[in-house]
N, C-alpha and C positions, 0 to 999 in steps of 0.2 A: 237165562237158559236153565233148564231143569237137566238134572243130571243126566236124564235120557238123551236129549240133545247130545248133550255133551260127548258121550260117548259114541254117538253115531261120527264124530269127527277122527274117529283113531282112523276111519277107510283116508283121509285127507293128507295125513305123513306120507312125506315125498312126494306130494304131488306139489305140483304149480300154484295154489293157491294164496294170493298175495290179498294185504289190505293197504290203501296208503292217506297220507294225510295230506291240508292243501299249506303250500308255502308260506310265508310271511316274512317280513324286512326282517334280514339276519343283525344278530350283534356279533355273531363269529365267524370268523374268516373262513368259510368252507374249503374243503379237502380238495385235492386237484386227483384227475384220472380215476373219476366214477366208474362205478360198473356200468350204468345208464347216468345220460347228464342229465342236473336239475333234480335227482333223487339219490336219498342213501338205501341202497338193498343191505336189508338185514336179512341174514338168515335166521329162522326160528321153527325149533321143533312145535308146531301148533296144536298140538296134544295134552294140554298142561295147564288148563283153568285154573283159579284166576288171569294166571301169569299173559298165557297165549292159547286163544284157541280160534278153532272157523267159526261164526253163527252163521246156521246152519240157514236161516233167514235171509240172509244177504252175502254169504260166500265169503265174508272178508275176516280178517284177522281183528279180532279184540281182546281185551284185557291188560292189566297193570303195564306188563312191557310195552304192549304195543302202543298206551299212552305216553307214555317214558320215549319212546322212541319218535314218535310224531314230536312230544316238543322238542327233542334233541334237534331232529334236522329244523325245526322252524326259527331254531337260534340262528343257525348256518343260510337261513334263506332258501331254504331246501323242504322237499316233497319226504316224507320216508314210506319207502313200499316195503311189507314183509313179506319174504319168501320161504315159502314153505321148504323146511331140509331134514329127511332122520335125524333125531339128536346123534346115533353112531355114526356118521360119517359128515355131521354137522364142519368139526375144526379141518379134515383136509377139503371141505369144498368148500371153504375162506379163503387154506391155501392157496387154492386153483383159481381162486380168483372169479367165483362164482356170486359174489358177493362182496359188498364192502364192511360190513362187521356181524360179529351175530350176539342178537337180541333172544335168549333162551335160557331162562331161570338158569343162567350156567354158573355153579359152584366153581372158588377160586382154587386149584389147587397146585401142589408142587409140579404134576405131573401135565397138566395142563398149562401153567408157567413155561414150561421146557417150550412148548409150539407156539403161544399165541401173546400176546401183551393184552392188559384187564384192566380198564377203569373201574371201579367200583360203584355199586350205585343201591342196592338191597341187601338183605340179610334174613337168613333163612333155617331154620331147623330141620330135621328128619322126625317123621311123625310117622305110626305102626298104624294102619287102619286096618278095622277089621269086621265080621258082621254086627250090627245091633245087638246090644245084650253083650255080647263079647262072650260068647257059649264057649270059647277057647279056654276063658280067665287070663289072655297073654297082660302082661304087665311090663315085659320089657324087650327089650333083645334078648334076653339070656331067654325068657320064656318063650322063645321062636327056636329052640334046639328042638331036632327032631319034625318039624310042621313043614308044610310045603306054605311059601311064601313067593308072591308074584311081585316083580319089579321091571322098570323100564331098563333095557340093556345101557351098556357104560355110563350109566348114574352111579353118583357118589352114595347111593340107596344101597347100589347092588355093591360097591365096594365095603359097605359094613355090612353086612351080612357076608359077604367073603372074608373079613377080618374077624368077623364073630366065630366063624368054622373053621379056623386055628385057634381060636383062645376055649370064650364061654361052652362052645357047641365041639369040639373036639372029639369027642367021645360020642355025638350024636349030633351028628351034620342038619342045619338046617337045608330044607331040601328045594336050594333057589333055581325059580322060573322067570326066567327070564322074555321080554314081548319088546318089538322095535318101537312101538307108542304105549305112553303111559294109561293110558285109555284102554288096551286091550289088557293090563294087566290087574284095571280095577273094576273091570266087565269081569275076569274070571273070578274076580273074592263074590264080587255080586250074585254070581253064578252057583256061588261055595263048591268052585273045583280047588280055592289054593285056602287056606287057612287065613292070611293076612295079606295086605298087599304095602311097600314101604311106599312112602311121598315126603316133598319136601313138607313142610311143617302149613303152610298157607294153601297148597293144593290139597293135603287129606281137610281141611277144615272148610272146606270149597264141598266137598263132598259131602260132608256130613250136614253141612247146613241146605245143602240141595235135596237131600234125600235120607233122614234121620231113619225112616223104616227098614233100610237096607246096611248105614254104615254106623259106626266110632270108631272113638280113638280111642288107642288103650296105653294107659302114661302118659308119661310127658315126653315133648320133642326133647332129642339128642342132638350133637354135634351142630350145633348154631355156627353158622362160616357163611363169611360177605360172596353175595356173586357179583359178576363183574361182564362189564361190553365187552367182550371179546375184538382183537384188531388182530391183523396179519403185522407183526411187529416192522417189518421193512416199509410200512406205511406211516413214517411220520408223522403227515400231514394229517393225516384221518384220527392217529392216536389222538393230537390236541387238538385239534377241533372237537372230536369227543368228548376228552376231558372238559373243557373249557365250557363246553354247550352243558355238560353237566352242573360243573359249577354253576352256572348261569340260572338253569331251574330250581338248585339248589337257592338260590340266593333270591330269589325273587317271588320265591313261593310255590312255584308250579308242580315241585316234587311234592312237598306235603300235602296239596290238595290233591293230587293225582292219588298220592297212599291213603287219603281220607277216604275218597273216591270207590275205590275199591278195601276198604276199610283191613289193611294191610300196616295201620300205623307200628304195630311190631316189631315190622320188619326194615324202620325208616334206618338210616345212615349217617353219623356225621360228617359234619364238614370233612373231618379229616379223613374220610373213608374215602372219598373220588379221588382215589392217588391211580397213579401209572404202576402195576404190575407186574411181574413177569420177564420175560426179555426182550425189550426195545429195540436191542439195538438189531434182535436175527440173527 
């Protein structure tokens, strides 16, 4: 996909569009009380190349996760369909039961722990994009005091740039714009309405090698932190099976050539990363 494609997929947040993958003899005991029997529904914000996006070709969900996610259920003997959900309102429609786990480049964090339990499975940085040339000079965060600055709403993007406007930027607010798809906030840099637009560290590099006449990066990624498959913690069953179908790719190979795949090895994970997260018990 060319980054144009790409972005014509931000119209696609919150809507219905699912991609899924076909079965195969499980080695793990799959989960009981599906959302639909015979498949795991992941939620995922599908705005967010490499990780998750529509091709626009065939309607369906591709990229790192959605590969990630296909072997998981095929451990389990299981179909995975991705459904398309806002990343803001992604964690309460888990709760509600709209879904059996969500599949969306989702950083692990304390506040996030409070609602949901996180296997771990990637590892991700925050990366500043900005036009070609970098006519700004931005060089860091601090150098985003003062600039209007585009981000996807309740990303951990937009939470440093709000941490930055109490400390570095205090005296001179960065002037953050916030967009419900990540796609509509790296359409307005392309556009040069915002100054810079923030992404995790594999999507602004997704960008720039799609379309160098329009983007960079400026620095280096910051704050590197593991993401994780999100579970409705009162779902035991789904937690290890998840876990366990991770392991399983981990150990067999199918994660490294999936990260190979999409040339993501960066962002690989140790063994000891697929641990249970958060609050299990609800």
């Amino acid at each position: 996909m060319v980054v144009a494609a790409a972005l014509i997929v931000a119209a696609c947040g919150g809507t219905s569009g699912t991609g899924s993958s076909s079965p195969s003899s499980g080695t793990v005991k799959a989960p009981s009380n599906l959302i639909t029997a015979g498949t795991i529904t992941f939620l995922s914000d599908t705005t967010y190349p490499p990780q998750e996006s529509i091709d626009p070709a065939t309607n369906k969900a591709v990229g790192f996760d959605v590969d990630i996610a296909n072997a998981i259920a095929a451990k389990m003997g299981l179909t995975a369909t991705i459904q398309t959900q806002d990343f803001s309102t992604i964690i309460p429609a888990l709760l509600a039961k709209k879904g059996d786990a969500i599949m969306s480049a989702m950083s692990i964090t304390p506040d996030r722990q409070k609602q949901v339990a996180f296997v771990g499975y990637f590892s991700a940085g925050q990366s500043i994009l900005v036009k070609a040339g970098n006519p700004e000079g931005i060089t860091g965060i601090s150098s985003l005091c003062g600039k209007k600055v585009a981000v996807q709403v309740t990303t951990t993007e937009q939470d440093t740039l709000t941490a930055a406007n109490g400390a570095d930027c205090s005296s001179n607010k960065i002037n953050i714009q916030t967009f419900p798809a990540d796609t509509d906030a790296v359409q307005k840099l392309k556009l040069g309405a915002v100054d810079a637009a923030m992404d995790d560290s594999p999507v602004a590099a997704y960008y720039v090698k799609q379309d160098r006449t329009s983007f960079a990066i400026a620095g280096k990624p910051i704050a590197q932190a593991p993401e994780g498959i999100a579970v409705d913690p009162k779902r035991k069953d789904m937690l290890k099976a998840v876990q366990e179908a991770m392991q399983a790719i981990f150990n067999d190979g199918t994660y490294q050539k999936i990260l190979t795949q999409w040339n993501l090895q960066d962002g690989a994970i140790p063994a000891s990363g697929i641990v249970v997260s958060g609050n299990p018990t609800g």
